[in-house]
Biopython code that builds the backbone (N, CA, C, O; Angstrom):
import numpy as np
from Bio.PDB.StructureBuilder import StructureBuilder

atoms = [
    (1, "UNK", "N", (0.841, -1.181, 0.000)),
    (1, "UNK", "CA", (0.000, 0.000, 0.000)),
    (1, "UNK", "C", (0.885, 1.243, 0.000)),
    (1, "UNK", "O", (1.954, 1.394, 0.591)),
    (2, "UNK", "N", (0.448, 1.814, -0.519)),
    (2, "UNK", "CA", (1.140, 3.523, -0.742)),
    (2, "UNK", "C", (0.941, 4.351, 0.604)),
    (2, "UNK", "O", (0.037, 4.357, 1.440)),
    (3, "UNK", "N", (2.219, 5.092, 0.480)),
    (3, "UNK", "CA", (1.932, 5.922, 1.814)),
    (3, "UNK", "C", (0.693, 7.021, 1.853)),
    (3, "UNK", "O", (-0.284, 6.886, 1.116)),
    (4, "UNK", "N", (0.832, 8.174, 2.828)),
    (4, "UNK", "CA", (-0.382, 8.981, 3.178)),
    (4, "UNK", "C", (0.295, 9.904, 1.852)),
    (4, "UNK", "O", (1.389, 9.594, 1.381)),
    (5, "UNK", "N", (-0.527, 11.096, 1.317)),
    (5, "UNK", "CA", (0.315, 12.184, 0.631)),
    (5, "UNK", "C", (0.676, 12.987, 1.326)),
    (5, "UNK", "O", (1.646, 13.670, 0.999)),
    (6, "UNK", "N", (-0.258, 13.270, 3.043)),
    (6, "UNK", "CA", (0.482, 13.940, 3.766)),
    (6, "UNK", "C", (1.701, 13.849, 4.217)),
    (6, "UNK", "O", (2.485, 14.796, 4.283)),
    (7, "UNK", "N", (2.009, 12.320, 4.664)),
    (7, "UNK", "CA", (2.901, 11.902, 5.423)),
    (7, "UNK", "C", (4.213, 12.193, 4.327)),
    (7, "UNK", "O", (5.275, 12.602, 4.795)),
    (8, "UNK", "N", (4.101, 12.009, 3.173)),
    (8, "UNK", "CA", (4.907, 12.350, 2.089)),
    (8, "UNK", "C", (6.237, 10.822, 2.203)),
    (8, "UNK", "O", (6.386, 10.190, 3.249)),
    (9, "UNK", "N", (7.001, 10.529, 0.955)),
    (9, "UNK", "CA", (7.746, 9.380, 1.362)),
    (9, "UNK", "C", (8.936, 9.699, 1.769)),
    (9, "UNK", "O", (9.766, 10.607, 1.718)),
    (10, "UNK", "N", (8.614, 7.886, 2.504)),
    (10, "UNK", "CA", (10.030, 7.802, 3.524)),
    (10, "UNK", "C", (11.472, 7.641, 2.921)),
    (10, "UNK", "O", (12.012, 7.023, 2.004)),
    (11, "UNK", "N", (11.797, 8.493, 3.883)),
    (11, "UNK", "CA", (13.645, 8.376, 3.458)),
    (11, "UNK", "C", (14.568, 8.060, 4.444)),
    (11, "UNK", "O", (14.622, 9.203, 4.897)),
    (12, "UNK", "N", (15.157, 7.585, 4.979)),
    (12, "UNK", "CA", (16.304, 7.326, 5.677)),
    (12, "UNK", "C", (17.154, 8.371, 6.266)),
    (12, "UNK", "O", (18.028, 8.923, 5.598)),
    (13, "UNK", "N", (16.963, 8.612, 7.297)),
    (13, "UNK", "CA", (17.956, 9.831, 7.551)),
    (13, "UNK", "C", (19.653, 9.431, 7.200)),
    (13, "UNK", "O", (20.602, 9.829, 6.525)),
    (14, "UNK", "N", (19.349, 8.577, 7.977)),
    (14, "UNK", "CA", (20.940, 7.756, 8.199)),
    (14, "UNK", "C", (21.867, 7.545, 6.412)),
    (14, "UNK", "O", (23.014, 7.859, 6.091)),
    (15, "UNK", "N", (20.914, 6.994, 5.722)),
    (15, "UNK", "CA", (20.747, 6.390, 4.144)),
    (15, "UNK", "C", (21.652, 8.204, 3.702)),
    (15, "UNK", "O", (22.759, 8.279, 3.168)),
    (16, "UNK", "N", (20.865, 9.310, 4.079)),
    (16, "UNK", "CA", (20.953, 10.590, 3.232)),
    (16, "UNK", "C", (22.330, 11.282, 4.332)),
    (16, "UNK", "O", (22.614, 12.475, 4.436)),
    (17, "UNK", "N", (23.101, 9.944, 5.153)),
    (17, "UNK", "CA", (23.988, 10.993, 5.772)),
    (17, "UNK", "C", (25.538, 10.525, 4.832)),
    (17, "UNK", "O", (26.455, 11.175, 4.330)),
    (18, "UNK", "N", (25.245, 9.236, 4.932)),
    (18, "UNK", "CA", (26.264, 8.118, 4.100)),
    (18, "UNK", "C", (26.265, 8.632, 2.469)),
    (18, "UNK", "O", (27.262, 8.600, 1.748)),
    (19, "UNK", "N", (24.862, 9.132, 2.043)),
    (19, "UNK", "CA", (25.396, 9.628, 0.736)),
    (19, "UNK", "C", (26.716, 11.032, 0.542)),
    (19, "UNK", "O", (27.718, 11.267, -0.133)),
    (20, "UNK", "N", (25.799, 11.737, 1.745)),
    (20, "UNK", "CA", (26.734, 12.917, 1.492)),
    (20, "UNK", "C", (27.891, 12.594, 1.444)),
    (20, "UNK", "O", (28.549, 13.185, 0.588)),
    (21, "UNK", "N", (28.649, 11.518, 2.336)),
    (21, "UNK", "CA", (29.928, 11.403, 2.427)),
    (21, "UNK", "C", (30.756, 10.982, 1.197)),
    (21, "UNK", "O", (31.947, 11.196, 0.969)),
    (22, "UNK", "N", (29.801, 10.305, 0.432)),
    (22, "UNK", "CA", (30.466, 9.621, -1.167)),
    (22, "UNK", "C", (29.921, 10.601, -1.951)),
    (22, "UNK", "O", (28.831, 11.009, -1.551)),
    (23, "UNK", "N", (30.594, 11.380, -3.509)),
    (23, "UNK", "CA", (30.454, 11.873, -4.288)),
    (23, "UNK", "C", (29.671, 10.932, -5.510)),
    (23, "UNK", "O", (30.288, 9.916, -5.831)),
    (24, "UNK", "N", (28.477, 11.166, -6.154)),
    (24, "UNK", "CA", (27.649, 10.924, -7.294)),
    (24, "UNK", "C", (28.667, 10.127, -8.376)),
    (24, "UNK", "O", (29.767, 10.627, -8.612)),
    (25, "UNK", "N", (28.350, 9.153, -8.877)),
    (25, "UNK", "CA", (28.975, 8.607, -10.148)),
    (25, "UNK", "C", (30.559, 7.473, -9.386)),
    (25, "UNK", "O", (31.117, 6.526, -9.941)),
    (26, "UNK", "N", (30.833, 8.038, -8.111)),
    (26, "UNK", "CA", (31.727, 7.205, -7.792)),
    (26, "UNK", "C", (31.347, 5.423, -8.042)),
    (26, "UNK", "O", (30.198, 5.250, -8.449)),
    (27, "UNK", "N", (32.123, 4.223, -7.855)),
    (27, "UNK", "CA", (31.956, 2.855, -7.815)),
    (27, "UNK", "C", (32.013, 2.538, -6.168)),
    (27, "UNK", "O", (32.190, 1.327, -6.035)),
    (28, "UNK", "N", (31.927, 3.185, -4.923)),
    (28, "UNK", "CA", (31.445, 3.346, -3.667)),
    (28, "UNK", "C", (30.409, 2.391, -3.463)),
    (28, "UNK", "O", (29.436, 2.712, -4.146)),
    (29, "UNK", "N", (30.204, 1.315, -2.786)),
    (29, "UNK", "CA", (28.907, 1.007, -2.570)),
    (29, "UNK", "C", (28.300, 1.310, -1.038)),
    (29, "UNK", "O", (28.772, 1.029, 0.064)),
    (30, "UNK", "N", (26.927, 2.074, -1.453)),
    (30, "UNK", "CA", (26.685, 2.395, 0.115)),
    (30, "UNK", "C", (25.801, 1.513, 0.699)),
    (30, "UNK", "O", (24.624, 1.498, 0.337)),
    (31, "UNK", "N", (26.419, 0.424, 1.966)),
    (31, "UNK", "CA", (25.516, -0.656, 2.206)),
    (31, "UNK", "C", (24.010, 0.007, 3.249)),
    (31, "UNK", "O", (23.956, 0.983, 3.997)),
    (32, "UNK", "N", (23.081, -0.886, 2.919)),
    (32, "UNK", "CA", (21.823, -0.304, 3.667)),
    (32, "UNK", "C", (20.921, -1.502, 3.642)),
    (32, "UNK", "O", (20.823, -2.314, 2.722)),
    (33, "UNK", "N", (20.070, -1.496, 5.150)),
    (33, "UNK", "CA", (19.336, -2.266, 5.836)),
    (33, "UNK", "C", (17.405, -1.765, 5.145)),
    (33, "UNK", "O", (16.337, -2.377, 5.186)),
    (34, "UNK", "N", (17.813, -0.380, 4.583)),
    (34, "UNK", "CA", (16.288, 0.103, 4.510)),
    (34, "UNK", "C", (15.453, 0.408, 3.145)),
    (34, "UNK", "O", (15.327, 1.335, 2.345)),
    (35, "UNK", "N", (14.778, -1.383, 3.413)),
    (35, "UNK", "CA", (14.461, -1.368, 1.668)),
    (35, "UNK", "C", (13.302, -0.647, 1.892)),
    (35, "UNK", "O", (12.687, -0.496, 0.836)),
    (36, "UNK", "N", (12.846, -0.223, 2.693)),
    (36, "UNK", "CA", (11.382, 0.853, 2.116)),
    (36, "UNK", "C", (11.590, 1.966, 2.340)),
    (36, "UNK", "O", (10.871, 2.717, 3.000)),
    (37, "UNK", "N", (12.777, 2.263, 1.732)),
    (37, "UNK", "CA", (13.246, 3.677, 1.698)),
    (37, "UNK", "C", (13.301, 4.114, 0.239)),
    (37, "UNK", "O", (14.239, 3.808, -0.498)),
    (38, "UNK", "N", (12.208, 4.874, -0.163)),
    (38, "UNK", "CA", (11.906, 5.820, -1.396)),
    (38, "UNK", "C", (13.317, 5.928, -2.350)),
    (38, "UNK", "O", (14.304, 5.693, -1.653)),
    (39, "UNK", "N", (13.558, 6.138, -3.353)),
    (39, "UNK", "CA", (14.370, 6.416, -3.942)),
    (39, "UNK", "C", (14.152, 8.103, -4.465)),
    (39, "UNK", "O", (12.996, 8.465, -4.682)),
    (40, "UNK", "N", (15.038, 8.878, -4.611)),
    (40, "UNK", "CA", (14.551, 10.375, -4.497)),
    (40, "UNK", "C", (15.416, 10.859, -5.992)),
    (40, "UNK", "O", (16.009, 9.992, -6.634)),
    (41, "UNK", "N", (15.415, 12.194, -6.415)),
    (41, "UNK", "CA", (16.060, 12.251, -7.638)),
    (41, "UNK", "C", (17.765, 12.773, -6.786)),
    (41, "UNK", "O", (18.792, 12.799, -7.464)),
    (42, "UNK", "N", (17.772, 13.004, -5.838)),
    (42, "UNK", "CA", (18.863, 13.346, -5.193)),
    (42, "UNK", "C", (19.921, 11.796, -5.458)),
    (42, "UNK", "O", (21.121, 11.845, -5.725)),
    (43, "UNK", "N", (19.299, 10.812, -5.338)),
    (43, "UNK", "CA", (20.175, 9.510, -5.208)),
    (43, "UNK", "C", (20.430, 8.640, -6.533)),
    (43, "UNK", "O", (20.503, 7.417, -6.657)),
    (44, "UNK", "N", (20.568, 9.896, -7.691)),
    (44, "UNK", "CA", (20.654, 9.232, -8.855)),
    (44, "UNK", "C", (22.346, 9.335, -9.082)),
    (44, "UNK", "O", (23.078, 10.279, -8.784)),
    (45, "UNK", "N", (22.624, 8.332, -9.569)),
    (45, "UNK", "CA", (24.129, 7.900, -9.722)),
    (45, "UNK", "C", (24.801, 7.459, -8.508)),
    (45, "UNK", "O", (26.029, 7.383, -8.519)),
    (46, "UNK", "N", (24.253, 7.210, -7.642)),
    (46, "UNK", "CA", (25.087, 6.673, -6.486)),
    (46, "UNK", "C", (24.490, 4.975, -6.528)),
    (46, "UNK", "O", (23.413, 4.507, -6.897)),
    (47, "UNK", "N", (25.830, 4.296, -5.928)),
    (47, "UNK", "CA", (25.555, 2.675, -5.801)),
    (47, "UNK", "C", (25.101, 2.170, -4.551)),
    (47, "UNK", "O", (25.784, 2.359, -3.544)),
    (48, "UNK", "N", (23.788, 1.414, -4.493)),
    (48, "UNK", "CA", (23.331, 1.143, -3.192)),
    (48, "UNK", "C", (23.854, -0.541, -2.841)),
    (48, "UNK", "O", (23.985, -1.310, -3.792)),
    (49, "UNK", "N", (24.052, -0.885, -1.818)),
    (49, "UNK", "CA", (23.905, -2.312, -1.315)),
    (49, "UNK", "C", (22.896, -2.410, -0.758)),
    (49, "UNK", "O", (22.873, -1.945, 0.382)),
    (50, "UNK", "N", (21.786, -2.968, -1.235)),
    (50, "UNK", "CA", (20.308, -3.665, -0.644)),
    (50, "UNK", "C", (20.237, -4.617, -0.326)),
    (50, "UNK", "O", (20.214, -5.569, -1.105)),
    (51, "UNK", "N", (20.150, -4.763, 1.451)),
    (51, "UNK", "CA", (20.385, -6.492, 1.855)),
    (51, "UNK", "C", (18.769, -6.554, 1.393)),
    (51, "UNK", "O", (17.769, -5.843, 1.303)),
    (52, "UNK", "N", (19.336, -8.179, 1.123)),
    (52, "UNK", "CA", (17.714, -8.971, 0.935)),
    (52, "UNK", "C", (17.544, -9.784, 1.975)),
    (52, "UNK", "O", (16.440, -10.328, 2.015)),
    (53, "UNK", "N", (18.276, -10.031, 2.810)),
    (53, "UNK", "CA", (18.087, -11.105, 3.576)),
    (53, "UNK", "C", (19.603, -12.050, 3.819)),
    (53, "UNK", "O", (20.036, -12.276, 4.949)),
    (54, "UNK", "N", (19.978, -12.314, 3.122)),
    (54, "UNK", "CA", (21.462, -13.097, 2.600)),
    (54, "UNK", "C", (22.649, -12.251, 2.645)),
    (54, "UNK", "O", (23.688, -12.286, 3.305)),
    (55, "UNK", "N", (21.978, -11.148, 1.355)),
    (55, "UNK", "CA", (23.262, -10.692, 1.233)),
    (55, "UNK", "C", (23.392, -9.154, 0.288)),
    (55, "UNK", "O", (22.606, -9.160, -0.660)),
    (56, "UNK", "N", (24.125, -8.045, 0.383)),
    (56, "UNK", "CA", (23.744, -6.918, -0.136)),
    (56, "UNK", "C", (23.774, -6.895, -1.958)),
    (56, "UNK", "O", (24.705, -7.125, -2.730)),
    (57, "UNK", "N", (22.785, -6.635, -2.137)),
    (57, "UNK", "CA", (22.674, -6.472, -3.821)),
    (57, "UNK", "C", (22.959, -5.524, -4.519)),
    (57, "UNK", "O", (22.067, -4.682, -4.418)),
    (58, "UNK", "N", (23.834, -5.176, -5.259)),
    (58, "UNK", "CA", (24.315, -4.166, -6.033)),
    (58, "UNK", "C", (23.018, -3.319, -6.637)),
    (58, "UNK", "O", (22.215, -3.882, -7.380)),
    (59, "UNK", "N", (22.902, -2.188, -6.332)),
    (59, "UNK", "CA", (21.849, -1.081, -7.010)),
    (59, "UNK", "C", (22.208, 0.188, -7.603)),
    (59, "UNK", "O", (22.159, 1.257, -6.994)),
    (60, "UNK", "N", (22.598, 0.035, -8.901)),
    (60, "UNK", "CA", (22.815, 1.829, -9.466)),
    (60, "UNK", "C", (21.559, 2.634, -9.845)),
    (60, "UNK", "O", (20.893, 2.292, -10.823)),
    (61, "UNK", "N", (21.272, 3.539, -9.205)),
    (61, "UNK", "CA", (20.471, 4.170, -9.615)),
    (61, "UNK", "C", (20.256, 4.984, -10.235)),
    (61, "UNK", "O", (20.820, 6.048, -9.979)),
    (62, "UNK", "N", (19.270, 4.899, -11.443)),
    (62, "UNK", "CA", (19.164, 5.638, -12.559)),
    (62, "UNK", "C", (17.637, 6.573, -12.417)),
    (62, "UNK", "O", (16.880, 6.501, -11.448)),
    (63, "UNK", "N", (17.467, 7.283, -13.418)),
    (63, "UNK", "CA", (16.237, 8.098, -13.518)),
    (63, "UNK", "C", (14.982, 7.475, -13.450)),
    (63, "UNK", "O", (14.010, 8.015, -12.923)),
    (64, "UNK", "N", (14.959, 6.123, -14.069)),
    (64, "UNK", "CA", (13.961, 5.617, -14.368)),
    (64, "UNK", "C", (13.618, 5.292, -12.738)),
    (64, "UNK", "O", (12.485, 5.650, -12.414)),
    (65, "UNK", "N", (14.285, 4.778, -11.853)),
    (65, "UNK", "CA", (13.909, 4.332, -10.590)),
    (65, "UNK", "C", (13.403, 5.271, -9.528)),
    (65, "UNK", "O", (13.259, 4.945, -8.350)),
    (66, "UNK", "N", (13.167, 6.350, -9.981)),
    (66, "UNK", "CA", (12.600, 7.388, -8.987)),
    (66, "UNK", "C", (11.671, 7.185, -8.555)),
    (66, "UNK", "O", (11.155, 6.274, -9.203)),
    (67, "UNK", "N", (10.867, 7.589, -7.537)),
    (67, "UNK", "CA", (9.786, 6.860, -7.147)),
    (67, "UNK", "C", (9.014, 5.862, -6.934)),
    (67, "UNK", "O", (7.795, 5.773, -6.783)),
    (68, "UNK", "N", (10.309, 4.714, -6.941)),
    (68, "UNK", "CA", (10.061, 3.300, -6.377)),
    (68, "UNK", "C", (11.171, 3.303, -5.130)),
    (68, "UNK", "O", (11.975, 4.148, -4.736)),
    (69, "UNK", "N", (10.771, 1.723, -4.627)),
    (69, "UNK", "CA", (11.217, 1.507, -3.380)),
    (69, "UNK", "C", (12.882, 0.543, -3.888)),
    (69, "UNK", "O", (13.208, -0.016, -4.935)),
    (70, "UNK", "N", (13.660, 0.758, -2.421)),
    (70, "UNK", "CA", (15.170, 0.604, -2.899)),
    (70, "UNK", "C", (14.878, -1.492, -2.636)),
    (70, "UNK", "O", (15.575, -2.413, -3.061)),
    (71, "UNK", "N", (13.731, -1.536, -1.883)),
    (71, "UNK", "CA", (13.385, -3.367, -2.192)),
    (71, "UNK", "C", (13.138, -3.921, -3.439)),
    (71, "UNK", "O", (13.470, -4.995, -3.940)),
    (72, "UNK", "N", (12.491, -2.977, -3.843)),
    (72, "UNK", "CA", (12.147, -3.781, -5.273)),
    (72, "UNK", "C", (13.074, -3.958, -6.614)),
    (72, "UNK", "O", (12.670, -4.112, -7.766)),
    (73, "UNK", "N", (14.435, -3.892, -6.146)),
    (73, "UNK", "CA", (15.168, -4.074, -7.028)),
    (73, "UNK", "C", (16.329, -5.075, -6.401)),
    (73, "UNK", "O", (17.339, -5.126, -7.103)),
    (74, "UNK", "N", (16.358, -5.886, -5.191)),
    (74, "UNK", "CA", (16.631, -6.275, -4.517)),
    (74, "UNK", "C", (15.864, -7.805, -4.293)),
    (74, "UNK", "O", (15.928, -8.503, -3.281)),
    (75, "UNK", "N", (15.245, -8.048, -5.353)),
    (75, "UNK", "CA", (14.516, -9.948, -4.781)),
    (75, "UNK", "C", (15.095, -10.531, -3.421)),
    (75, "UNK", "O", (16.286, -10.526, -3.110)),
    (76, "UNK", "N", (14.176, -10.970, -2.758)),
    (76, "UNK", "CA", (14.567, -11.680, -1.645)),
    (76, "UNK", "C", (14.168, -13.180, -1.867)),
    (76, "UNK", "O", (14.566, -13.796, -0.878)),
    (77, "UNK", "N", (13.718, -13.797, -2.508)),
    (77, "UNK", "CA", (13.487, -15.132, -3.069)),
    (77, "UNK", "C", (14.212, -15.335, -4.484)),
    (77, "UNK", "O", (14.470, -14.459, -5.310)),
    (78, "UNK", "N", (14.468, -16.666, -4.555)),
    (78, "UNK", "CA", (15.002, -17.312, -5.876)),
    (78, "UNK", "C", (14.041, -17.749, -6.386)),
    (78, "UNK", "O", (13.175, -17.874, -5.520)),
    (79, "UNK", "N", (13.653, -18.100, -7.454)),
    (79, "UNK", "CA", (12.505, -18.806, -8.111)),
    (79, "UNK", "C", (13.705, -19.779, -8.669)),
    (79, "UNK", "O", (14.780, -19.426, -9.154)),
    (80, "UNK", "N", (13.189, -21.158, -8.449)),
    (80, "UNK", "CA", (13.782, -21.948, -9.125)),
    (80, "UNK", "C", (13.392, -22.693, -10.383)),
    (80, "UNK", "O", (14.070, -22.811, -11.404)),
    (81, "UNK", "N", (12.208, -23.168, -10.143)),
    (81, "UNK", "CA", (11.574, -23.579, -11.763)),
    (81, "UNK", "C", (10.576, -24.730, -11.329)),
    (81, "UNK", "O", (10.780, -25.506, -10.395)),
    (82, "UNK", "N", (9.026, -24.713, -12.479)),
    (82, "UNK", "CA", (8.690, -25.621, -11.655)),
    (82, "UNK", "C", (9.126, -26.746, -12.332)),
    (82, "UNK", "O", (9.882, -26.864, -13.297)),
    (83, "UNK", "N", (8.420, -27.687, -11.552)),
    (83, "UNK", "CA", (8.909, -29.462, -12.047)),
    (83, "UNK", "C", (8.139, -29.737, -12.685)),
    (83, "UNK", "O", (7.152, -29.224, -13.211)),
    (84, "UNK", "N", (9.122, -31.566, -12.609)),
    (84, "UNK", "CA", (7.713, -32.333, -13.358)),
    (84, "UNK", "C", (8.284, -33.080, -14.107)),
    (84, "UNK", "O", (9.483, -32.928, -14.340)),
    (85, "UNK", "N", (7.665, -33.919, -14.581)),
    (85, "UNK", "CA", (7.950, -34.693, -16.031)),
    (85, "UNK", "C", (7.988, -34.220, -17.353)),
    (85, "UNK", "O", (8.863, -34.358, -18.208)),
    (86, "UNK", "N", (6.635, -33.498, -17.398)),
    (86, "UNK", "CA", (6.216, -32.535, -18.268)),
    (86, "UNK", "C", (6.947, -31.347, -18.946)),
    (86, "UNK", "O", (6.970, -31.008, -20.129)),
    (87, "UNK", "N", (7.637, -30.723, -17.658)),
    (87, "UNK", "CA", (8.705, -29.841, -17.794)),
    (87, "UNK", "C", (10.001, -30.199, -18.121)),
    (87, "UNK", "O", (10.673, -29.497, -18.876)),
    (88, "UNK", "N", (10.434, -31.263, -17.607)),
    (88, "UNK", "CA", (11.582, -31.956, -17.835)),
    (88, "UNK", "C", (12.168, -32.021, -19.472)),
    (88, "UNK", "O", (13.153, -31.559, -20.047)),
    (89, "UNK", "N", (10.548, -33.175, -20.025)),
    (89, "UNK", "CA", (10.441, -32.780, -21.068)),
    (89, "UNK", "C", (10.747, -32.011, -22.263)),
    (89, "UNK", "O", (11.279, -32.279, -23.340)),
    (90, "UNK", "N", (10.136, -30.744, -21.621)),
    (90, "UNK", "CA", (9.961, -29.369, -22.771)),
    (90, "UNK", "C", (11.328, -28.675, -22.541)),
    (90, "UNK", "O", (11.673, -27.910, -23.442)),
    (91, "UNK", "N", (12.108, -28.806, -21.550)),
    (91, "UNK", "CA", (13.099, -28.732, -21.590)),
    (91, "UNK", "C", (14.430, -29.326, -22.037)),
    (91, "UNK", "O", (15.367, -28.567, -22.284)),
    (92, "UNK", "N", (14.578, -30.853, -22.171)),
    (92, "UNK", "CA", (15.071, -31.491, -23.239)),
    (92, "UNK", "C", (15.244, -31.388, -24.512)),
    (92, "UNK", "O", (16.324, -31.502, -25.091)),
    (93, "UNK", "N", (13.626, -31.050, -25.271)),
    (93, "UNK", "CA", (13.311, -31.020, -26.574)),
    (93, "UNK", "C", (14.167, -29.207, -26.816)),
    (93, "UNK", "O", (14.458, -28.890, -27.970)),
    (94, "UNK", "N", (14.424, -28.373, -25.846)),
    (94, "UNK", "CA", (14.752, -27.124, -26.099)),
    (94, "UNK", "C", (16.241, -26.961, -26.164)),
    (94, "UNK", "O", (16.867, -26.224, -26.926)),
    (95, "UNK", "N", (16.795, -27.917, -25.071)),
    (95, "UNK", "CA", (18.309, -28.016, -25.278)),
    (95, "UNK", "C", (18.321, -28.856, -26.661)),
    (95, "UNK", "O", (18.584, -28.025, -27.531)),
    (96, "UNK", "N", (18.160, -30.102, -27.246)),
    (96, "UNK", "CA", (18.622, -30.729, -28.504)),
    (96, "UNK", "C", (18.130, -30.167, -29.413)),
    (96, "UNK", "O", (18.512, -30.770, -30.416)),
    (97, "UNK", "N", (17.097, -28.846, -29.875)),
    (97, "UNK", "CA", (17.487, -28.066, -31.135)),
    (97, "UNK", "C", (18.151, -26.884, -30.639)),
    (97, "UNK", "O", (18.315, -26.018, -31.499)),
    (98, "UNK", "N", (18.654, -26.569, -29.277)),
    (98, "UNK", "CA", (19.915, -25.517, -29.839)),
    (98, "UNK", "C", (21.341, -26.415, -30.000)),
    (98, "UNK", "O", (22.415, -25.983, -30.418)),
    (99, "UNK", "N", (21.146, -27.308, -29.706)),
    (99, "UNK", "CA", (22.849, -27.888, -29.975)),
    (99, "UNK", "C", (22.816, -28.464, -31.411)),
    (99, "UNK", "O", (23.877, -28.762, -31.960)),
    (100, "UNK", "N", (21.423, -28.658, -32.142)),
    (100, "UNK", "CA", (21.358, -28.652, -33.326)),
    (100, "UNK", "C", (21.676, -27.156, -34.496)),
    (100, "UNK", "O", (22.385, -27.027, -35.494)),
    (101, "UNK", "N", (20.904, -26.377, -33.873)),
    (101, "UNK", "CA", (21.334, -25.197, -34.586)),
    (101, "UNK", "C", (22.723, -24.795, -34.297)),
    (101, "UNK", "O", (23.339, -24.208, -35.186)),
    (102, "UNK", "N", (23.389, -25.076, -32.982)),
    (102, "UNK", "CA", (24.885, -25.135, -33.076)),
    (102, "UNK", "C", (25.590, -25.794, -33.932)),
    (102, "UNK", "O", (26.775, -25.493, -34.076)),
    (103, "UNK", "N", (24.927, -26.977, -34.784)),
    (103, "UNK", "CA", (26.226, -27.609, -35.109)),
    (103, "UNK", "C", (26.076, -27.171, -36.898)),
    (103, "UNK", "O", (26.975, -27.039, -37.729)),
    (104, "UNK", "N", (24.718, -27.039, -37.039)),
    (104, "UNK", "CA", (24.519, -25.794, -38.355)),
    (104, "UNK", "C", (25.343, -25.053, -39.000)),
    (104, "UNK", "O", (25.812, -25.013, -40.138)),
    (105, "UNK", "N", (25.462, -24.214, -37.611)),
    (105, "UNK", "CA", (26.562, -23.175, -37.755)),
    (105, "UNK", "C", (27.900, -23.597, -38.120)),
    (105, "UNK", "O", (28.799, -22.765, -38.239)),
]
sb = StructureBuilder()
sb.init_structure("model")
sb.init_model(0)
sb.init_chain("A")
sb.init_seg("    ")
for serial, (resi, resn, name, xyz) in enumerate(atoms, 1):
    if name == "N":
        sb.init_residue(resn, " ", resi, " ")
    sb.init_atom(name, np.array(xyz, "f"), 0.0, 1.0, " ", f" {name:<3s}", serial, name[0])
structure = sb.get_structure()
C-alpha cells in the first residue's frame, strides 16, 4: 500500500547521511538495511547495497527508478523452476534443437 500524501515518502535519515559522504557517479557502494526507503532524484548515480536477507545487492540508480522503493530491485526469493515430467520434457526437446542449430553453424 502507498503511503499517506500527507505523510509524504520515507527516506532514511541515516541512508541521506552516508550519501553525502560519497560523491555521485563514484563505484562506492553504500551498504543499507532500509528497503522501504523511497528512492529520491537526489540519489541518482550513487551505488546502493540492498540487503535482501542473505546478502547486499548491487543497485545503481538511474532516472527511471525514482519513485520506487530501494526493495524492489533487490529480490529476496530465488525462483527456481517448476517441475515435473512434463517440464523436464519441454526442456530437453529445447536443449537438442539448440545444440542442433549449433552444429549448423
Amino acid at each position: 500500500m502507498s503511503r499517506s500524501l500527507k505523510k509524504g515518502p520515507f527516506i532514511d535519515e541515516k541512508l541521506l547521511k552516508k550519501m553525502k559522504k560519497v560523491k555521485p557517479g563514484d563505484k562506492v557502494v553504500i551498504k543499507t538495511w532500509t528497503r522501504d526507503c523511497s528512492i529520491t532524484p537526489e540519489m541518482i548515480d550513487y551505488t546502493f547495497g540492498v540487503y535482501n536477507g542473505k546478502e547486499h545487492i548491487v543497485v545503481y540508480i538511474t532516472e527511471e527508478m525514482v519513485g520506487h522503493k530501494l526493495g524492489e530491485f533487490a529480490p529476496t526469493t530465488k525462483f527456481v523452476r517448476h517441475g515435473g515430467r512434463l517440464q523436464r520434457e519441454i526442456e530437453s526437446k529445447q536443449e537438442s534443437a539448440e545444440t542442433e542449430k549449433l552444429k549448423k553453424e
